[in-house]
Structures are given as structure tokens and as C-alpha cells.
N, C-alpha and C positions, 0 to 999 in steps of 0.2 A: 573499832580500830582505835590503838591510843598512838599519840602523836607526842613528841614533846618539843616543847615550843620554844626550844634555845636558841634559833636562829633574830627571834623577833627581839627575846628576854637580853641577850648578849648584845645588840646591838645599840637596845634602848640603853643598854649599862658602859656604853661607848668602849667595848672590850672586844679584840681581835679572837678569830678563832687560835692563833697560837697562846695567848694571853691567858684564854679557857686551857689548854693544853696543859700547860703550864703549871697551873694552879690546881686542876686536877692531879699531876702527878703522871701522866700521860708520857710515857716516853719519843713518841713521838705525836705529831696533828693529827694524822692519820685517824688516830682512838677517839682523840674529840668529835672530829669528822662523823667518824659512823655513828656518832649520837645525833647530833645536828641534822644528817640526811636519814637519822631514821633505819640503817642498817646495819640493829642491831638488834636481838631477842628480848636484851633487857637492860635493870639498869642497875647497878651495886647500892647499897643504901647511903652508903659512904661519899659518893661521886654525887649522890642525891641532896645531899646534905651540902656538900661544897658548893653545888649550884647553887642551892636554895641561900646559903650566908655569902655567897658570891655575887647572887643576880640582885639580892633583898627580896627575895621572893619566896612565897611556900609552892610547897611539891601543888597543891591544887591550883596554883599559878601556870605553873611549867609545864603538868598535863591536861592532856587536851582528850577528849572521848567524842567517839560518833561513832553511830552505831553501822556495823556493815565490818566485812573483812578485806583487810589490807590487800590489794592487788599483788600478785606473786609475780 
């Protein structure tokens, strides 16, 4: 299962989830949301890249793996 860990990453980066929003280019929270809670298939390279010069962090930061599949 992969996870990405921007609730933890954003927070330590004293950044609201609109602020993430925002800065993604997200037209509404909503989008940032279903990254954060993880309800979504995947992730743009692009949005990957903003995190990562956003949070100060690399993509190996931000993902998280364990092995098992995601509960439906």
C-alpha cells in the first residue's frame, strides 16, 4: 500500500491545507484533500514536484510503502 505523507510534511512546514491548495494550483481544497486523505489513484508528476519544493522534501520523503493492499 502507498501512502503519502502530507498531512505530517504540511504541518511540520506550518502550511494550512488551503495554502497547499493554493500553491498546487487546485481550484478548489477539495483536490488537495483527496491527496492528504489518500482518495485518490494517483499523483501528477507536476503536483509531485511542487510538494517536494514546497514541503523541502524529496518524493522518498513524502512516500510511504507497506506492504498489504489498501482496504476498499
Amino acid at each position: 500500500m502507498i501512502n503519502l505523507r502530507l498531512a505530517e510534511l504540511r504541518e511540520k512546514a506550518g502550511k494550512t491545507q488551503k495554502e497547499m491548495a493554493d500553491l498546487l494550483g487546485f481550484k478548489s481544497i477539495n483536490g488537495y484533500q483527496n491527496l492528504e486523505y489518500g482518495n485518490t489513484k494517483g499523483i501528477q508528476f507536476d503536483h509531485l514536484d511542487a510538494l517536494c519544493n514546497t514541503l523541502s522534501c524529496t518524493p522518498g520523503d513524502l512516500i510511504e510503502y507497506r506492504r498489504g493492499r489498501k482496504k476498499v
